[in-house]
DODO-926076 format. One record per atom (N, C-alpha, C): residue in three letters; x, y, z. Coordinates in steps of 0.2 Angstrom, whole numbers, padded with zeros to 4 digits, always signed. Layout:
# DODO-926076
ALAXYZ...
This chain:
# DODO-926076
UNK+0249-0259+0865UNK+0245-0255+0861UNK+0242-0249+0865UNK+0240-0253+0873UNK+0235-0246+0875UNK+0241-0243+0879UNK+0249-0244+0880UNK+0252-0241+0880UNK+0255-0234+0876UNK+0253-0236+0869UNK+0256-0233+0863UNK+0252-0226+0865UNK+0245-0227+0866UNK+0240-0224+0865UNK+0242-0219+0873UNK+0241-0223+0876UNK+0241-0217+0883UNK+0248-0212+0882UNK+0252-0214+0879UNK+0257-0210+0876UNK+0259-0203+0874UNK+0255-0207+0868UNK+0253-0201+0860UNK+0246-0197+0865UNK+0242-0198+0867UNK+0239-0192+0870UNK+0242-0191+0875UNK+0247-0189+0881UNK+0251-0187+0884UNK+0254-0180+0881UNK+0258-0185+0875UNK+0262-0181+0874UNK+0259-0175+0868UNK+0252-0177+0866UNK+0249-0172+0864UNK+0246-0167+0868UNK+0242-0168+0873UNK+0240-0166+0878UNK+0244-0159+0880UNK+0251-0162+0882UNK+0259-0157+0884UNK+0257-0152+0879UNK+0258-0156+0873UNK+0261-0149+0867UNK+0254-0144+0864UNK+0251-0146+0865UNK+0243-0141+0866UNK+0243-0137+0873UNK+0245-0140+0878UNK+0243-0135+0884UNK+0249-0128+0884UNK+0245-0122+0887UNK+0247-0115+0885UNK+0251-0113+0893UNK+0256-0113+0890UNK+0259-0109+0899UNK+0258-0103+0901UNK+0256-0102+0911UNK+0255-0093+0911UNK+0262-0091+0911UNK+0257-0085+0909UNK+0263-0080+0909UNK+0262-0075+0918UNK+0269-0073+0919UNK+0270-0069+0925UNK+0263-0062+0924UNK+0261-0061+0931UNK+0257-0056+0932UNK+0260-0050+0937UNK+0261-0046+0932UNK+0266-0041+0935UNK+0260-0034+0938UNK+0262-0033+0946UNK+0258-0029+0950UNK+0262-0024+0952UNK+0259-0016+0952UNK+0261-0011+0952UNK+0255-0008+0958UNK+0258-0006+0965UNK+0256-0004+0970UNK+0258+0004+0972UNK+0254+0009+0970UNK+0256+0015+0972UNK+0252+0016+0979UNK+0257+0021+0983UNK+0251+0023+0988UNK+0256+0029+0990UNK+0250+0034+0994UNK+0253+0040+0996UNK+0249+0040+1004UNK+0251+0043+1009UNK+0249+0044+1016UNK+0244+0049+1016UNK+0240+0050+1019UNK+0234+0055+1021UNK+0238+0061+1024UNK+0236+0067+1020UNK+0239+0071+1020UNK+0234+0079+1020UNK+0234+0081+1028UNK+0230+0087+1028UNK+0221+0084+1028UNK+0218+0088+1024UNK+0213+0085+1022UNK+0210+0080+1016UNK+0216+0077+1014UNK+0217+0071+1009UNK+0216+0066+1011UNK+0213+0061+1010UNK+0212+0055+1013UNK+0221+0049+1010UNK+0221+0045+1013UNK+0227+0040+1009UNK+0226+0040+1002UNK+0229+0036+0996UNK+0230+0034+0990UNK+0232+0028+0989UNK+0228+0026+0987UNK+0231+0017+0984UNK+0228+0015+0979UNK+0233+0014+0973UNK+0231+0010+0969UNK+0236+0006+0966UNK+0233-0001+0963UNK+0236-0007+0962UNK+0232-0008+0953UNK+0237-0009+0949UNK+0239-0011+0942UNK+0242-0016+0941UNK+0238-0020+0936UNK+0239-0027+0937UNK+0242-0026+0925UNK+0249-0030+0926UNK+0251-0029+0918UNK+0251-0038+0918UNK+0252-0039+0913UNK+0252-0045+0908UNK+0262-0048+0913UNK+0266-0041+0914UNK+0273-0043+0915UNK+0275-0037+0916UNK+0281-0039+0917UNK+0284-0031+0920UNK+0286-0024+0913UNK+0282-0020+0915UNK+0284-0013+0910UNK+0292-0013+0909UNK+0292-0011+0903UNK+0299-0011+0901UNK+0298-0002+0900UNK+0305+0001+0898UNK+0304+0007+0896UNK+0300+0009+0892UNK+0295+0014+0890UNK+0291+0018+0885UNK+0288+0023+0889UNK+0285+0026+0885UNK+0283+0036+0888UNK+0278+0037+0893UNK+0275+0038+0894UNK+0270+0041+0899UNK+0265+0037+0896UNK+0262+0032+0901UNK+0257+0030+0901UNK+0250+0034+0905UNK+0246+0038+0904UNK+0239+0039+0905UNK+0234+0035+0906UNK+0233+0032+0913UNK+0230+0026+0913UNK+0222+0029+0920UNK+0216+0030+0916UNK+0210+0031+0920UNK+0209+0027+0925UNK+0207+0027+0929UNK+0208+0025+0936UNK+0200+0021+0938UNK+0196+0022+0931UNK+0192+0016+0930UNK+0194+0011+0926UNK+0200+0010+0923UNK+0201+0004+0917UNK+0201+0000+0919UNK+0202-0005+0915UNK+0201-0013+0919UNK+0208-0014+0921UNK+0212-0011+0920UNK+0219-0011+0923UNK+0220-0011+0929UNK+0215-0008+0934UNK+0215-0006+0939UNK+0211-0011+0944UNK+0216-0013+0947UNK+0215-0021+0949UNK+0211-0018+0957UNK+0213-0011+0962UNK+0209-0008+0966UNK+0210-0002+0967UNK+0207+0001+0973UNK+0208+0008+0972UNK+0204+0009+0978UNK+0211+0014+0983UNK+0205+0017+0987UNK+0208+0024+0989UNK+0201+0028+0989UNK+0205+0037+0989UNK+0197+0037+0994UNK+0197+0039+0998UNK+0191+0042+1002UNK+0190+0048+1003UNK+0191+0052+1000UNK+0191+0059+1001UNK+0185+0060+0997UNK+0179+0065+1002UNK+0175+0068+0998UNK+0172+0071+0991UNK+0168+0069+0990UNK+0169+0073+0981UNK+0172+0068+0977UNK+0177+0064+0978UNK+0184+0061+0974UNK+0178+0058+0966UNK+0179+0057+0961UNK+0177+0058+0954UNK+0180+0052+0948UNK+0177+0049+0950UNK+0184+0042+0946UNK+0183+0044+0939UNK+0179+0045+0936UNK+0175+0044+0931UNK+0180+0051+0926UNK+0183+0057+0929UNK+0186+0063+0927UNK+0194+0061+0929UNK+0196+0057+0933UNK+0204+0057+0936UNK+0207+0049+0933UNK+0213+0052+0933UNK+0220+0049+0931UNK+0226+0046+0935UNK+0229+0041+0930UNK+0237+0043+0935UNK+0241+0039+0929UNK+0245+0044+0929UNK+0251+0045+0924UNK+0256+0039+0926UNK+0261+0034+0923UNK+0266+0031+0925UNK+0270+0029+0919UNK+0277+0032+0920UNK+0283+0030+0916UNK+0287+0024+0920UNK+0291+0023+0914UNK+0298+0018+0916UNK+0301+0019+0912UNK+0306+0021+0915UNK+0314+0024+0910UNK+0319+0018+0914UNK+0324+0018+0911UNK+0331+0013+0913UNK+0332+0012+0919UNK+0329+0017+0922UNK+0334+0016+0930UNK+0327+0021+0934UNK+0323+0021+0932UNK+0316+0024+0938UNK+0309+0023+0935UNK+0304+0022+0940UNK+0296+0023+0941UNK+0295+0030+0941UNK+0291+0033+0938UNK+0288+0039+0941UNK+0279+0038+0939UNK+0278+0040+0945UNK+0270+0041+0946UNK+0266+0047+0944UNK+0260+0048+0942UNK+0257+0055+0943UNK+0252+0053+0945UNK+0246+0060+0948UNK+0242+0058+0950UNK+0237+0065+0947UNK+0233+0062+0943UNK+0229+0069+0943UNK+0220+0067+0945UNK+0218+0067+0952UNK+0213+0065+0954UNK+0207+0072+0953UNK+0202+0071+0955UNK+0198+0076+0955UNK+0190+0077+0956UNK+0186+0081+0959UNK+0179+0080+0962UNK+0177+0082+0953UNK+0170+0082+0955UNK+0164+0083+0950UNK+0164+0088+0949UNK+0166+0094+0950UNK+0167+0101+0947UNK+0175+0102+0944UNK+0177+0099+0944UNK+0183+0098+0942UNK+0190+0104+0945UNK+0190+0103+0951UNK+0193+0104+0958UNK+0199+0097+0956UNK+0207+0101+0958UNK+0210+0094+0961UNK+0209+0093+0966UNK+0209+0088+0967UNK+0209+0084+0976UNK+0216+0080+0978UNK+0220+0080+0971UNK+0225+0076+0971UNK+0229+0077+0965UNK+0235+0083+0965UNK+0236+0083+0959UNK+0245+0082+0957UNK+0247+0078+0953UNK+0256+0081+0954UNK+0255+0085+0946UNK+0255+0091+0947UNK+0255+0097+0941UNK+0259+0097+0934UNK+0266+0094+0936UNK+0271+0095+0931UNK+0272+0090+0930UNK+0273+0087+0924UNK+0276+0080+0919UNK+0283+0081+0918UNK+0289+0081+0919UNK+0290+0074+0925UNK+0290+0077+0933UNK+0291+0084+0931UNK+0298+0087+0937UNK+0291+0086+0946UNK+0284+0086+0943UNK+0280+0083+0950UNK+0280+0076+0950UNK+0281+0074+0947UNK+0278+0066+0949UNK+0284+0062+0954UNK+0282+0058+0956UNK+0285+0054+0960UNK+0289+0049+0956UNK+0298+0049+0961UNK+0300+0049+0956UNK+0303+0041+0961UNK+0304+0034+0959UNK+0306+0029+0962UNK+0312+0027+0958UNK+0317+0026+0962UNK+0325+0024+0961UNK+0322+0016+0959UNK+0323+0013+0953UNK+0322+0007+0950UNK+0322+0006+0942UNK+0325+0000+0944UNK+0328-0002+0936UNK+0321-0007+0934UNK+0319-0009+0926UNK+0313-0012+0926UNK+0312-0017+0927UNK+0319-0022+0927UNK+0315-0027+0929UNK+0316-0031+0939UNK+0317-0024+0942UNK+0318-0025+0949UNK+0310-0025+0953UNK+0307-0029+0957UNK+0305-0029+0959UNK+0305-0029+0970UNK+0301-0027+0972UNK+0299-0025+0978UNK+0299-0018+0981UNK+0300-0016+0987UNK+0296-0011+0988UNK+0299-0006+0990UNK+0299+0001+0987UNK+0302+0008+0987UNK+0299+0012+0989UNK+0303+0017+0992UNK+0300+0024+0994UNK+0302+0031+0987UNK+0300+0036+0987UNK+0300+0039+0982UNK+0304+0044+0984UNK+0310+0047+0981UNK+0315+0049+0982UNK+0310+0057+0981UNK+0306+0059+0976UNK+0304+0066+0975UNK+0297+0065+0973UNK+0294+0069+0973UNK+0287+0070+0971UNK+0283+0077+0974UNK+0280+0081+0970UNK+0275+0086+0972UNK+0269+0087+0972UNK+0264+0086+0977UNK+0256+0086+0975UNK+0254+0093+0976UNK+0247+0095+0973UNK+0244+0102+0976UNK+0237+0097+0974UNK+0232+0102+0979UNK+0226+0100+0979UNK+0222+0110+0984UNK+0216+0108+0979UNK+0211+0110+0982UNK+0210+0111+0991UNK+0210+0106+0993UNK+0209+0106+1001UNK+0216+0107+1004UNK+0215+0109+1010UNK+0220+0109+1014UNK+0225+0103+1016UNK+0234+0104+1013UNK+0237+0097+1013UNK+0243+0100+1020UNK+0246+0094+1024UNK+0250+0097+1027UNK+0257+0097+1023UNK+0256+0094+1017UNK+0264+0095+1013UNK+0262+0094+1006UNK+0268+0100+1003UNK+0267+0098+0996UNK+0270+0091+0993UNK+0275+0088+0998UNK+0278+0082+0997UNK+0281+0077+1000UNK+0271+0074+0999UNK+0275+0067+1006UNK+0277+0063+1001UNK+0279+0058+1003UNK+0284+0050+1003UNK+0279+0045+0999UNK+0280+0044+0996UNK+0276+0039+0992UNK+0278+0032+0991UNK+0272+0027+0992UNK+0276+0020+0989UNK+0276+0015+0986UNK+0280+0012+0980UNK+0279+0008+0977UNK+0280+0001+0977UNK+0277-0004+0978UNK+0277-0008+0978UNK+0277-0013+0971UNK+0284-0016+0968UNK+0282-0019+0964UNK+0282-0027+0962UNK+0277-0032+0961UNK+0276-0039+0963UNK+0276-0044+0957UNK+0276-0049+0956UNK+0274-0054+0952UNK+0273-0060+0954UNK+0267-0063+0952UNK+0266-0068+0954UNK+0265-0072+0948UNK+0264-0080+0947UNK+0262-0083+0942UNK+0258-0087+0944UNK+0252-0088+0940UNK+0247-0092+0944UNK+0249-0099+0940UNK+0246-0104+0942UNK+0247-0111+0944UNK+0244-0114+0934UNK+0249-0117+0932UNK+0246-0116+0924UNK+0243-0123+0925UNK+0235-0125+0921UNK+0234-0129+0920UNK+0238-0134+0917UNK+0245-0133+0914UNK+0250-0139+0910UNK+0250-0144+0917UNK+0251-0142+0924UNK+0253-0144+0927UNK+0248-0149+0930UNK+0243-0149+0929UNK+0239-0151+0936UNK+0238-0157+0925UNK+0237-0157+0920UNK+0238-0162+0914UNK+0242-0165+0915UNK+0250-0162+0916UNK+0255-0168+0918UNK+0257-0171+0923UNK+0250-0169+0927UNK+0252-0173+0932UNK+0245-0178+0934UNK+0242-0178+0931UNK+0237-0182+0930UNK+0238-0187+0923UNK+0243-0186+0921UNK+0244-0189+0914UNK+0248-0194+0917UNK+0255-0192+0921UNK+0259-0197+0926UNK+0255-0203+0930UNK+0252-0199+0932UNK+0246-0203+0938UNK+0243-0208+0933UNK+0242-0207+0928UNK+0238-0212+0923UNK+0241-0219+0918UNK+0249-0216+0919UNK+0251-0220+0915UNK+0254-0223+0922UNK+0256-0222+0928UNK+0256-0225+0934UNK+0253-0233+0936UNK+0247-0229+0934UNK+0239-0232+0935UNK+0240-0240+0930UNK+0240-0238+0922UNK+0241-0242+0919UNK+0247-0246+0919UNK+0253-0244+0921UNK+0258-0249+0921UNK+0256-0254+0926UNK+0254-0252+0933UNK+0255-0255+0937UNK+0249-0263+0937UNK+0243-0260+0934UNK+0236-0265+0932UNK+0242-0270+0926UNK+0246-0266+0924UNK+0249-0271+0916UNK+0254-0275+0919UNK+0257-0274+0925UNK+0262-0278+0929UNK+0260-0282+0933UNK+0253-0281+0934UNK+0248-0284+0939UNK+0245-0289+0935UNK+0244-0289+0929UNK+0240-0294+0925UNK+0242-0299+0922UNK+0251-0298+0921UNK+0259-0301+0919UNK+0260-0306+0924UNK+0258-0304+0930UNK+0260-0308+0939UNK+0254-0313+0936UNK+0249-0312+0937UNK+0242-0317+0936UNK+0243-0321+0932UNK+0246-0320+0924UNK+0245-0324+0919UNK+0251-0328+0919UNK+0258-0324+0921UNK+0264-0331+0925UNK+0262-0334+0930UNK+0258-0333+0936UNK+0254-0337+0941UNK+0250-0342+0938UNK+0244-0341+0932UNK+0242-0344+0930UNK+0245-0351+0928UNK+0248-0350+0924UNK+0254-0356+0920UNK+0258-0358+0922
């Protein structure tokens, strides 16, 4: 009977617990440029973006897993960054900008500036940017440095596991006391 039981909750247990799902990370960064400081920012999705339009994402959302621009003035609370996925590429935009609403960081034209990354959506690791144009306010040494994309998944460790494997361990535990108790009571007699 109390094996019946350690059973039925087991395999209860299993069929209630929620599996994770993949954590899909999207790394942008651009090199310091002139009087621009570096760019990095990291977007963290539920899974990997499949194709859809132009996502406009504030660069205070809670999607934005970090971010670092150190350039004076810089304005999070007013700045952007643009990112699509089409069949076969990434492209980035960046529309950054101080408190008077100066760019600091800008790719001007939808798509023909943004950076543009040779990738299909469900590929993952690390790219350079085949095109992209920036202008800013301050002095840049180039309209078009190199960008890059880094893309990641990880999955974190699902609590099913550490139940099924505590469920194992327990009905381990029980057989072994039930095998044990079997030895005693043929010893017995």
């Amino acid at each position: 009977m109390k094996c019946f039981t350690v059973g039925v909750a087991l395999c209860f247990c299993l069929s209630s617990a929620n599996l994770a799902n993949a954590t899909a990370i999207y790394d942008f960064s651009l090199p310091k440029n002139g009087s621009v400081s570096a760019f990095d920012i990291q977007l963290v999705f539920p899974d990997l973006l499949q194709p859809q339009g132009l996502l406009v994402i504030p660069v205070t959302s809670p999607l934005v897993a970090s971010l670092t621009f150190n350039t004076p003035g810089f304005a999070p609370g007013v700045s952007v960054i643009g990112l699509e996925i089409t069949p076969s590429a990434a492209l980035f935009g960046v529309a950054l900008f101080n408190a008077v609403a100066e760019p600091l960081l800008f790719t001007v034209a939808f798509p023909a500036d943004f950076f543009l990354f040779n990738r299909t959506p469900g590929t993952t690791g690390t790219f350079s940017s085949v095109a992209g144009n920036v202008a800013s306010a301050l002095p840049l040494a180039t309209g078009t440095p190199v960008g890059t994309l880094s893309v990641t998944t990880s999955v974190p460790e699902p609590s099913t596991l550490i139940l099924l494997a505590s469920g194992v361990f327990g009905l381990s535990v029980f057989r072994r006391r039930a095998k044990r108790d079997s030895r005693s009571s043929i010893l017995r007699s």
